[in-house]
C-alpha positions in Angstrom: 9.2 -18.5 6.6 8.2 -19.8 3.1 8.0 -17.6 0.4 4.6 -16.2 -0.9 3.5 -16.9 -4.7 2.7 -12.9 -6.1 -0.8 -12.5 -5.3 -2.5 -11.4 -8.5 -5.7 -9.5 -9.6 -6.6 -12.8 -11.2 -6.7 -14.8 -7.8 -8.3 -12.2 -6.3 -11.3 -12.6 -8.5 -11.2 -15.8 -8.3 -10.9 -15.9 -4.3 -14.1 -13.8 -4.7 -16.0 -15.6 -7.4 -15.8 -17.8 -4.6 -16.8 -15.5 -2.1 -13.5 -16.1 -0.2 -13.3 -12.5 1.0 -11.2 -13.7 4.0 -8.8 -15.2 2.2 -8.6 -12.3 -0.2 -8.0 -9.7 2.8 -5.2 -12.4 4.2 -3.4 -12.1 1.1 -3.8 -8.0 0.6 -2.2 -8.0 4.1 0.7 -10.1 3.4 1.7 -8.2 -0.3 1.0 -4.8 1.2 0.2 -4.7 4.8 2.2 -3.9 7.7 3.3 -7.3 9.9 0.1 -5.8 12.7 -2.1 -6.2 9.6 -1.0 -9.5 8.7 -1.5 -10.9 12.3 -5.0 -9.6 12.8 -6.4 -10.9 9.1 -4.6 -14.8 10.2 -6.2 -14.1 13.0 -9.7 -13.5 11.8 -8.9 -16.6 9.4 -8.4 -18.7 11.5 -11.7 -17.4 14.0 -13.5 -18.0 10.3 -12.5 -21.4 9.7 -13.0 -22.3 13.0 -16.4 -21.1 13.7 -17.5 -21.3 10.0 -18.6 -18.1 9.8 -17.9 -14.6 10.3 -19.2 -12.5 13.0 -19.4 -8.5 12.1 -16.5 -7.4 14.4 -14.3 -9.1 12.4 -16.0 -8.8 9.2 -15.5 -4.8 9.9 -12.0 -5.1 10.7 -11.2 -7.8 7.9 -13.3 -4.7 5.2 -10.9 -2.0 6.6 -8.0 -4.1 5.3 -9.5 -5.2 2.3 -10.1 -1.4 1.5 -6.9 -0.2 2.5 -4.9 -2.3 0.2 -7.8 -3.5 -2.4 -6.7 -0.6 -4.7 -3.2 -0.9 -4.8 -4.1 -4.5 -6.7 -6.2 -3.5 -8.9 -3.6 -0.3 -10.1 -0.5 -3.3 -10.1 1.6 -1.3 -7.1 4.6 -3.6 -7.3 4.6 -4.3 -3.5 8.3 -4.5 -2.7 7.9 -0.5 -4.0 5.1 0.4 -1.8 6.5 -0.9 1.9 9.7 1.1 1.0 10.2 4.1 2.7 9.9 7.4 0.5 13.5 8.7 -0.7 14.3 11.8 0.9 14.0 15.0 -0.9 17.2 16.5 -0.8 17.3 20.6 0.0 17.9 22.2 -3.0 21.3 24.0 -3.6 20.7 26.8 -4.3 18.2 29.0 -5.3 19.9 30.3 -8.8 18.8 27.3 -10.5 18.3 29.1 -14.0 20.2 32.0 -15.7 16.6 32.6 -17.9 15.7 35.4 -14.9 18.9 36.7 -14.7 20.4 33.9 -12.4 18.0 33.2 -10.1 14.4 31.9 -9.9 13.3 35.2 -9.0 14.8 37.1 -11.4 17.4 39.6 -10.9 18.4 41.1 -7.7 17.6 45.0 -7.7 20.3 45.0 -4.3 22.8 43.4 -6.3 25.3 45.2 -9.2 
């Protein structure tokens, strides 16, 4: 598979200065989108192209991917980032994390001497 070019807030706007919306939800798919998201907006594309229009099915699933990833451009989410998995939170240690309440987060223990 060839290697995207970073899709950029810049080619966005100008995908929709020339009311390429299509194209703009193809490319939010493939920088954020999972691989189901990807197939349906090449999909629609390709319907689009095809046809030469786009008929509302498609232009409600192609505005559901469009909003689901549209924001993530315009705050600069480094992709590679947001389709990594969340780290794991580890359990804490222990709960006498600070000496300040007497060695525990809680303060001291009245059962303890």
């Amino acid at each position: 598979m060839k290697k995207l070019k970073p899709f950029t807030l810049r080619a966005f706007k100008a995908n929709e200065s020339r009311n390429n919306h299509t194209r703009n939800a193809v490319r939010l798919a493939e920088t954020y989108g999972t691989a189901e998201d990807i197939a349906l907006m090449k999909e629609i594309e390709a319907a689009h192209k095809k046809r030469g229009y786009i008929i509302e099915e498609e232009m409600k699933k192609r505005l559901v991917i469009y909003d689901k990833y549209c924001k993530l451009l315009f705050d600069n989410v480094d992709p590679e980032s947001f389709k990594k998995p969340p780290k794991e939170i580890p359990e804490p240690k222990s709960i006498k994390t600070s000496s300040i309440f007497g060695g525990s987060m809680f303060g001291p223990n009245p059962n303890e001497s």
